[in-house]
C-alpha positions as CSV (number, residue, x, y, z in Angstrom):
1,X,-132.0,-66.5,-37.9
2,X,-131.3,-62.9,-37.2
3,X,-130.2,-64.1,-33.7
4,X,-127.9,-66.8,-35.0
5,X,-126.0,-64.3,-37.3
6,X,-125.5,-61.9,-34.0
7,X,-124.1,-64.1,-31.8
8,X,-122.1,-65.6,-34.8
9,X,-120.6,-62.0,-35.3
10,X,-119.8,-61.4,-31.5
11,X,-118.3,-64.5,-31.8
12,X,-116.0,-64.1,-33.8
13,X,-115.3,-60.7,-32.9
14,X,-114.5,-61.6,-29.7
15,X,-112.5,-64.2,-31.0
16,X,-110.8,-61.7,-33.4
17,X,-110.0,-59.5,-30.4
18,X,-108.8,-61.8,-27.8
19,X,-106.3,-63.1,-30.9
20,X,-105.2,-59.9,-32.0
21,X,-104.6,-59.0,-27.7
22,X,-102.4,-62.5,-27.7
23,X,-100.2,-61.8,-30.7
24,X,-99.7,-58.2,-29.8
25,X,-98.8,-59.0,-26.0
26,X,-96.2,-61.1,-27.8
27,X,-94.8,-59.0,-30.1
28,X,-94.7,-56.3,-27.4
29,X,-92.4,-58.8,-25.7
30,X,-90.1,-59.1,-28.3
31,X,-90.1,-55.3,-29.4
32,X,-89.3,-54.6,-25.6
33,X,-86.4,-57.2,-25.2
34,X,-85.1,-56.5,-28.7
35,X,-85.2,-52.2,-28.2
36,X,-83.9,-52.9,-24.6
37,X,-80.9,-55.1,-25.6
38,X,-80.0,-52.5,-28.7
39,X,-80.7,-49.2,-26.2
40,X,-78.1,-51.3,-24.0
41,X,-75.4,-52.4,-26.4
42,X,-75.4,-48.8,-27.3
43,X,-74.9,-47.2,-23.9
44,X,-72.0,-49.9,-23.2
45,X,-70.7,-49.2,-26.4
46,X,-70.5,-45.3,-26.4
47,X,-69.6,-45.4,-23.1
48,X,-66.5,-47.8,-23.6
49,X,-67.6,-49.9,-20.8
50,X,-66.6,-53.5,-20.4
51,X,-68.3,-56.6,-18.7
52,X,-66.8,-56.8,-15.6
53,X,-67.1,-60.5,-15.8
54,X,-66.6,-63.2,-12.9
55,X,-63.2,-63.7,-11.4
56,X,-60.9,-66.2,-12.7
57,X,-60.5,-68.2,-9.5
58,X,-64.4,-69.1,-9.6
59,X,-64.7,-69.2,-13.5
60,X,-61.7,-72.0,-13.5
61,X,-61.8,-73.9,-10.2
62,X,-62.6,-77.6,-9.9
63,X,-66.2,-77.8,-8.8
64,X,-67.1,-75.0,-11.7
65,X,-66.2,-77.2,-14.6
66,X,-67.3,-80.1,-12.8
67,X,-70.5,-78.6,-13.1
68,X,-70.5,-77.8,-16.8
69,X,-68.8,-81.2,-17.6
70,X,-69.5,-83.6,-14.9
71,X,-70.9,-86.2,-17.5
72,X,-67.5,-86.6,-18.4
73,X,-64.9,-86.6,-15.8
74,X,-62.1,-87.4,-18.0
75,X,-62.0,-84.2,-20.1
76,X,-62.4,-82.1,-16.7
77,X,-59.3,-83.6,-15.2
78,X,-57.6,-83.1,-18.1
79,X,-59.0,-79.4,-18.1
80,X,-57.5,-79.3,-14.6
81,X,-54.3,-79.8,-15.3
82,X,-54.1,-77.5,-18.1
83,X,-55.0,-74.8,-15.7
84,X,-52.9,-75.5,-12.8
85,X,-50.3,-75.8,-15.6
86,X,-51.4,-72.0,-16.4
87,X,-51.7,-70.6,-13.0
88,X,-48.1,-72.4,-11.8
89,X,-47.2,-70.2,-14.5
90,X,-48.5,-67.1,-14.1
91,X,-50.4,-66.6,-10.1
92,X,-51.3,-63.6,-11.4
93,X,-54.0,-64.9,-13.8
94,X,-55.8,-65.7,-10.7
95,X,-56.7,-61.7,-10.5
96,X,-58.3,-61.7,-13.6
97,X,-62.0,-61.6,-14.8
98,X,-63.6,-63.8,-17.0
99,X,-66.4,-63.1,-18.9
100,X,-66.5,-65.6,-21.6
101,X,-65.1,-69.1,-21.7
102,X,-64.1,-71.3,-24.8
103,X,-63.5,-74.8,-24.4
104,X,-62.3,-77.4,-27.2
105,X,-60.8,-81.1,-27.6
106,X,-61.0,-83.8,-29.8
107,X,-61.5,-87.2,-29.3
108,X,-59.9,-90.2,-30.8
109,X,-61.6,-93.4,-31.9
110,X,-62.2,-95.5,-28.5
111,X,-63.1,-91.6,-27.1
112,X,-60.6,-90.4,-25.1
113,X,-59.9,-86.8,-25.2
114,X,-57.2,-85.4,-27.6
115,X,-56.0,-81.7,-27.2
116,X,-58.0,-80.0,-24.6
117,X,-57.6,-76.1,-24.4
118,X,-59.4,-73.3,-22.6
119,X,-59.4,-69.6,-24.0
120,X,-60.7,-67.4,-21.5
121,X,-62.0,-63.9,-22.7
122,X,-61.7,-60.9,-20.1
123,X,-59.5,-58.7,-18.0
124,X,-56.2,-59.5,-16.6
125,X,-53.2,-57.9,-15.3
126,X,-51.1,-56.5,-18.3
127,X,-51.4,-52.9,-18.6
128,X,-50.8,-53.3,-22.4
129,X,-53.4,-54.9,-22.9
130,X,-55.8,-53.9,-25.4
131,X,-59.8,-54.7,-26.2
132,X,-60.8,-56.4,-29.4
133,X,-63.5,-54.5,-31.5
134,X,-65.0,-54.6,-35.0
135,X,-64.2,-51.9,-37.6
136,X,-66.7,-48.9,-38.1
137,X,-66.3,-49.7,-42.0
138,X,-66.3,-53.5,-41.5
139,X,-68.9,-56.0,-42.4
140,X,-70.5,-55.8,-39.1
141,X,-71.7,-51.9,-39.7
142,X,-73.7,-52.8,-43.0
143,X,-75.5,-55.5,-41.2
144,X,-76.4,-53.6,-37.9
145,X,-77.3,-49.6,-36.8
146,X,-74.5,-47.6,-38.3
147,X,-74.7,-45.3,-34.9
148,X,-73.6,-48.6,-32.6
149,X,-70.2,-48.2,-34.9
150,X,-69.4,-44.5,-34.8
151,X,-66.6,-45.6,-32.0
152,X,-65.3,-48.3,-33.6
153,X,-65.8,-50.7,-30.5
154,X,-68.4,-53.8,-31.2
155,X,-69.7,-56.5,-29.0
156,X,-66.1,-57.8,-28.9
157,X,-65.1,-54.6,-27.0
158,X,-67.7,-55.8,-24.1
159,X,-65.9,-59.0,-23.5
160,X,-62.9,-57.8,-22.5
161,X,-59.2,-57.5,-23.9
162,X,-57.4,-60.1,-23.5
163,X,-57.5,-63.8,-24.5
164,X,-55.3,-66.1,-22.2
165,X,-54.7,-69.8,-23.5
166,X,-54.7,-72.7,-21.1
167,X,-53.6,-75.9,-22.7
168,X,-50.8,-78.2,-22.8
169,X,-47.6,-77.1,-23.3
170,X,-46.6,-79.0,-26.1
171,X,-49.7,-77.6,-28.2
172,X,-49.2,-74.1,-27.2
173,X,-47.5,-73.0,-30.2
174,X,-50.5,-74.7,-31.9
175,X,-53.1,-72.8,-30.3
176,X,-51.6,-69.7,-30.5
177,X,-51.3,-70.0,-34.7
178,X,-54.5,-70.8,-34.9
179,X,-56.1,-68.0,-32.5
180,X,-54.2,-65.5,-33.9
181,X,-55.3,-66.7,-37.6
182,X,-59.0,-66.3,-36.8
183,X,-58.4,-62.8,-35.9
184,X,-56.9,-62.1,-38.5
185,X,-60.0,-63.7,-40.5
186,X,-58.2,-66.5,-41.7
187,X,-60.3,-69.7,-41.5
188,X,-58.7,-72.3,-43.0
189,X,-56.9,-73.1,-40.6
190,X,-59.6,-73.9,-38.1
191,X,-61.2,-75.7,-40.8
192,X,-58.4,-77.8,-41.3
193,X,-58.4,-79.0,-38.3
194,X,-62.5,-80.0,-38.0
195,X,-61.5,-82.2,-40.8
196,X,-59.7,-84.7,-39.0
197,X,-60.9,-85.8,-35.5
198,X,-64.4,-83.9,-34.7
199,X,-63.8,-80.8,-32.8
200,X,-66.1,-80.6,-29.6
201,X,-66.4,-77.7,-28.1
202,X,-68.6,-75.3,-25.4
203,X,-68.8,-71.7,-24.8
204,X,-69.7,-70.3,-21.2
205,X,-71.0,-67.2,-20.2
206,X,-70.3,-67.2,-17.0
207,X,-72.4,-63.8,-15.7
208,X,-74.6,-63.2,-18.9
209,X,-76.3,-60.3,-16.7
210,X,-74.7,-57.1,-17.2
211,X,-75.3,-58.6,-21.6
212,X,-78.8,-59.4,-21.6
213,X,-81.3,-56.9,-22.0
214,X,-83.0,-55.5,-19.0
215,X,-86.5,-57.5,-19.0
216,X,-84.2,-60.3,-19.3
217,X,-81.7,-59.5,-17.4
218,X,-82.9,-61.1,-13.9
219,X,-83.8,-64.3,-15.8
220,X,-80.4,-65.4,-17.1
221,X,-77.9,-67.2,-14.8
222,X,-75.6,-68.5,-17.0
223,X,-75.3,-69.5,-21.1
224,X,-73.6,-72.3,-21.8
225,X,-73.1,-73.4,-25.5
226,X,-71.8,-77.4,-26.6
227,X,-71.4,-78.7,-29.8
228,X,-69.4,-81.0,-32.5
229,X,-68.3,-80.1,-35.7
230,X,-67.1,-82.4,-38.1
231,X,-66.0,-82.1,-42.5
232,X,-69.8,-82.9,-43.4
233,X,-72.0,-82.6,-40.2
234,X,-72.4,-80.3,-37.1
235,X,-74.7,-80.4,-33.8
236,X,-75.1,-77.7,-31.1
237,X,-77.0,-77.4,-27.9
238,X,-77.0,-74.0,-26.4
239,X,-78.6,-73.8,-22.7
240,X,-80.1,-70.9,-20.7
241,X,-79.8,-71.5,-17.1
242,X,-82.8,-69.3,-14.9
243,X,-83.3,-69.3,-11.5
244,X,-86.8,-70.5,-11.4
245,X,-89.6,-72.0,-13.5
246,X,-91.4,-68.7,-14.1
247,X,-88.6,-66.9,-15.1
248,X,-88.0,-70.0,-17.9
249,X,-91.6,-69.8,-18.8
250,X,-91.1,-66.3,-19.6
251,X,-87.9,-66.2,-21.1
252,X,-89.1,-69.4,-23.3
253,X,-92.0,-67.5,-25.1
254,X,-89.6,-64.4,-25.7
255,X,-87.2,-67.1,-27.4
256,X,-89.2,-68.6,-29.1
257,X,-90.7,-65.2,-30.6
258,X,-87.0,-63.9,-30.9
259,X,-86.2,-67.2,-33.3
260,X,-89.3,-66.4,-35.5
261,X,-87.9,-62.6,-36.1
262,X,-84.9,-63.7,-36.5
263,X,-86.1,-66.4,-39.5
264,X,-88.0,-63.1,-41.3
265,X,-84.8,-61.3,-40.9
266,X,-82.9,-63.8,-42.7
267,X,-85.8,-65.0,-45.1
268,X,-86.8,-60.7,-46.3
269,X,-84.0,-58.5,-45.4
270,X,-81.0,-60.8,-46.9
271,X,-83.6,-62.7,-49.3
272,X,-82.5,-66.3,-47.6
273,X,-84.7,-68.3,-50.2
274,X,-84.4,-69.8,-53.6
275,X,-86.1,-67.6,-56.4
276,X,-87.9,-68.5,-59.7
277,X,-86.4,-66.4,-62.5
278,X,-87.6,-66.7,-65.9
279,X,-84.2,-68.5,-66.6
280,X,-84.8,-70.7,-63.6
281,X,-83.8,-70.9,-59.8
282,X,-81.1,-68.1,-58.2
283,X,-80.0,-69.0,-55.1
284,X,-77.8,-65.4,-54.8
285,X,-77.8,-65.4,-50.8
286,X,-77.0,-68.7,-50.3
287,X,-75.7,-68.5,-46.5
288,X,-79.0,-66.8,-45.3
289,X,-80.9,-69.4,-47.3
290,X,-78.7,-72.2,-44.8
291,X,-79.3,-69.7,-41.6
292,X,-83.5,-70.5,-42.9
293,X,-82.9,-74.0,-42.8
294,X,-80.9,-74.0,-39.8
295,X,-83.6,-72.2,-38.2
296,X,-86.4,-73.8,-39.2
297,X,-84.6,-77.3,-37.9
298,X,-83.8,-76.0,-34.4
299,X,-85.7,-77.6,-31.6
300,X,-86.4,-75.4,-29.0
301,X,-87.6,-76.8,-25.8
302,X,-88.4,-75.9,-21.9
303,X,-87.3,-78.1,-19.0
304,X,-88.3,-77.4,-15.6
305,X,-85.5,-74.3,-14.9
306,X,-83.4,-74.9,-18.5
307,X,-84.6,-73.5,-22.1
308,X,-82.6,-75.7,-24.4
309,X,-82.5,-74.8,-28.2
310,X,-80.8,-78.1,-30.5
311,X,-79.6,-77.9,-33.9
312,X,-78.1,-80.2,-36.1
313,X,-76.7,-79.3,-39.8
314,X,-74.7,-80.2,-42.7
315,X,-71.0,-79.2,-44.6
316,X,-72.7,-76.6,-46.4
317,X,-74.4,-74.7,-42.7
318,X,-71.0,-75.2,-41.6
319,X,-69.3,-73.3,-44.6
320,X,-71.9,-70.6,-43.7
321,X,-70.9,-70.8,-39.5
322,X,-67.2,-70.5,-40.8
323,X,-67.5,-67.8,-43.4
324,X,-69.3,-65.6,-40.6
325,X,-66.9,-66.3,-37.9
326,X,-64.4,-65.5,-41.1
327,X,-66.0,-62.2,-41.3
328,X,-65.7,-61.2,-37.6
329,X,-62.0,-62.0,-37.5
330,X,-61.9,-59.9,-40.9
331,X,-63.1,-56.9,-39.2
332,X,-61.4,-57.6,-35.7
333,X,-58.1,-57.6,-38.0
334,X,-59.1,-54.4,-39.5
335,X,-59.4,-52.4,-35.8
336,X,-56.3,-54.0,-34.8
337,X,-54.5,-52.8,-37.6
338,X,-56.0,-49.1,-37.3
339,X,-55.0,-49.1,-33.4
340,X,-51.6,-50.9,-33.7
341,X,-50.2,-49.6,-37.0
342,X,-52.0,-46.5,-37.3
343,X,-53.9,-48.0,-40.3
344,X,-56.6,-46.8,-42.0
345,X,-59.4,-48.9,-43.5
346,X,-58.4,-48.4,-47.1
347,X,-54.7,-48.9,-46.6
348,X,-55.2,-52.6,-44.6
349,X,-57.4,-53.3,-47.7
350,X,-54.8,-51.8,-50.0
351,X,-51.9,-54.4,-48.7
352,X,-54.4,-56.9,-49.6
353,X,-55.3,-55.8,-53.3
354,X,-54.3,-58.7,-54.6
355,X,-57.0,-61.1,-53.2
356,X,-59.7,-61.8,-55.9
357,X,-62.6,-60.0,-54.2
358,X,-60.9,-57.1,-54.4
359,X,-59.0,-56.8,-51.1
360,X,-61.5,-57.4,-48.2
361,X,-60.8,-61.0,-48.0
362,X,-58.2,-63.1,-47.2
363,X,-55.9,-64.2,-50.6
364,X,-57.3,-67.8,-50.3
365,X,-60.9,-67.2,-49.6
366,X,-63.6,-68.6,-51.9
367,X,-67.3,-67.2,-52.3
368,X,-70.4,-70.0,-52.5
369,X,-71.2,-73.5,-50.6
370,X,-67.9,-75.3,-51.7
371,X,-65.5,-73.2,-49.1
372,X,-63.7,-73.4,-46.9
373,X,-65.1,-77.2,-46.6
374,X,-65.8,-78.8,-50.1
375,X,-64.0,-78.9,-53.5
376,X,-62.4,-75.4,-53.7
377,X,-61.3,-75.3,-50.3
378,X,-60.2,-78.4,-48.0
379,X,-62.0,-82.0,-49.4
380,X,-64.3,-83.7,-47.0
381,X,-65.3,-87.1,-47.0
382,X,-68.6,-85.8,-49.0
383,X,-67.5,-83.8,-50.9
384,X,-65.4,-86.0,-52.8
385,X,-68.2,-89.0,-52.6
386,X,-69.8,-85.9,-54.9
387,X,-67.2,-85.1,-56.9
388,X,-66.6,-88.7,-58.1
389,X,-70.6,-88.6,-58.4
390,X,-70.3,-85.7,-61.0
391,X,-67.8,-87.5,-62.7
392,X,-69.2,-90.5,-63.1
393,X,-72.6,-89.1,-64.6
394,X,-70.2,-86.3,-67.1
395,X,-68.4,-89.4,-68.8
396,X,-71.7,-91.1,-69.3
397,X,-73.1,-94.6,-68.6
398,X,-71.1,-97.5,-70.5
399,X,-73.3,-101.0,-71.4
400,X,-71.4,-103.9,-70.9
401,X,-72.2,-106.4,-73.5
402,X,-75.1,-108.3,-72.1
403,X,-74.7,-112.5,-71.3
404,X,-78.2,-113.3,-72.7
405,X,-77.1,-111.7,-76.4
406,X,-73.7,-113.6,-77.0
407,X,-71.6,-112.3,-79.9
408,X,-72.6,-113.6,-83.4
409,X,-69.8,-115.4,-85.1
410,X,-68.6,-114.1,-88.1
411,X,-68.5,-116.2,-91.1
412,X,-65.0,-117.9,-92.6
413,X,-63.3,-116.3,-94.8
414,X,-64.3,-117.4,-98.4
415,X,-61.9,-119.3,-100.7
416,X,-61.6,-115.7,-102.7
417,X,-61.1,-113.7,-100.1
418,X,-57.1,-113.6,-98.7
419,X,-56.0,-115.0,-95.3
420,X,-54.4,-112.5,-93.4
């Protein structure tokens, strides 16, 4: 018996130990590629450096997108032409470096694409130029290491400074109104126009490199992010390219750790769950209870040299999505202003005094689930299906009088009794 409870207790000590070895080798992972990538950003960031990024020519010739969109040959010729449209324009775009790539179109009902418009992010020829950045008093510096802000440059800053449009040039007035609205942290706009046709879009990195953090560095070839957003539904599918199946093997378990810290981030430090109070359930943080869900629903899968993460959500993840991206523009406007106008923080929010959150927002913006898509902000098909809901059940339930109980038939009027 004595024997049995030894070798029981090695057991499970050995057990206990080759457990505790596991987790820890995995949480040294992630500590390493999280203090790398921050001990990176910082050194780019105090240094002023910017991605040198991947020339234009390569970044926006033929067989690139045909690559990132060959399953749909339509939207790549019309990408084409946009950019010959572009570089017949300018040739001197050609130069430039590209670090970052935004694509979007719509599609109408038989599928044909609607409005397609490149944005490329980097360096190009025009000397006045300057980079975008977040503001050391923004939003951004209470949500990440004060020091990374001291400058007043943010990831933005790495990207590069200048945004050049390619689309056609009967929407280019259109595009422009709406890019310069979401740095300004307006986003009704963009919202307003997700509520017609779906807006598809994808987002290339083309070089990732000189971003990712050093153990990672060597394993990323290039990012590319696709997705649809609608009024009351949204689906993305972000994909990390490697070079070999090892290097996805590894950079797979790091993900996969990376999207559990990230879930305890949101979940304890912004308290993204639904409390019991004695008067009942809070739900204060609202958006970082969404970023939980949205979490918790991603599918995150290997395949063969690709790590693939999938996500699908609702109006109310995509009110959260747009409020954030809201919040970057907000403190994008906020360095513009200091470094065009000689601004200071106080005096861009002081022209703005009049918003009802006290001046850091934009005059329209709403807080909770119901903006900018829902019934204080722009009506989706939803949210009005709810709103009629709420209205129904307020006025109450009215009974028809029922077939199988017919009316009883009142009795004639009595010789005493007047006619009227």
């Amino acid at each position: 018996m004595r024997k049995i409870l030894i070798r029981s207790l090695v057991f499970c000590s050995l057990l206990l130990v080759t457990t505790g070895a596991f987790v820890g080798w995995r949480a040294l992972g992630v500590y390493r590629t999280t203090h790398g990538g921050f001990q990176h950003l910082r050194y780019l960031l105090e240094s002023g450096e910017t991605l040198e990024g991947t020339p234009a020519d390569d970044v926006l010739s033929d067989s690139y997108l045909l690559s990132l969109f060959g399953e749909n040959p339509e939207l790549v010729d019309r990408l084409k032409a946009v950019i010959d449209l572009g570089m017949a324009t300018d040739a001197n775009l050609k130069l430039g470096q590209v670090s970052a790539m935004v694509v979007t179109y719509n599609k109408d009902e038989s599928g044909a694409v609607l409005n397609p418009a490149i944005y490329a992010v980097g360096g190009f020829p025009d000397p006045q130029s300057r980079r975008l950045g977040f503001h050391s008093t923004g939003y951004m510096s209470q949500e990440i290491d004060r020091s990374l802000w001291l400058s007043g440059n943010a990831v933005m800053n790495l990207l590069g400074r200048d945004i050049i449009v390619f689309c056609e040039q009967d929407k280019a007035e259109e595009h422009m109104a709406l890019l310069y609205d979401l740095l300004q942290g307006n986003i009704l706009p963009l919202a307003q126009r997700i509520v017609g046709p779906p807006l598809h879009y994808a987002i290339v990195f083309p070089d990732p490199k000189e971003l990712a953090p050093p153990n990672l560095r060597n394993n990323l070839q290039t990012v590319i992010i696709k997705g649809e957003m609608g009024g009351d539904y949204g689906k993305t599918e972000t994909i990390f390219v490697t070079p070999n199946q090892r290097a996805a093997t590894q950079s797979y378990v790091i993900f996969k750790d990376m999207v559990a810290l990230a879930r305890m981030v949101f979940h304890d430090q912004f308290s993204g769950y639904i409390k019991d109070m004695p008067w009942g359930k809070m739900n204060d943080t609202w958006w970082a209870v969404e970023y939980v869900e949205l979490i918790d629903d991603m599918a995150l899968v290997q395949d063969q040299v690709l790590i693939v993460a999938r996500m699908e959500y609702d109006r109310v993840k995509n009110n959260a999505l747009l409020k954030t991206v809201e919040r970057i523009g907000r403190d994008i406007a906020m360095q513009k202003s200091y470094l065009l106008a000689g601004e200071l923080p106080w005096e861009f929010a002081y022209r703005n005094k009049e918003s009802p959150s006290g001046g850091y927002w934009s005059a329209p913006h709403r807080w909770g689930p119901e903006w900018p898509l829902g019934r204080q902000g722009i009506p989706t098909a939803n949210s009005m299906a709810a709103s009629g809901e709420r209205e129904r059940l307020s006025t109450g339930p009215t009974t028809p009088p029922s077939a199988a109980t017919p009316e009883t038939p009142s009795p004639p009027p009595s010789a005493s009794e007047p006619t009227i």
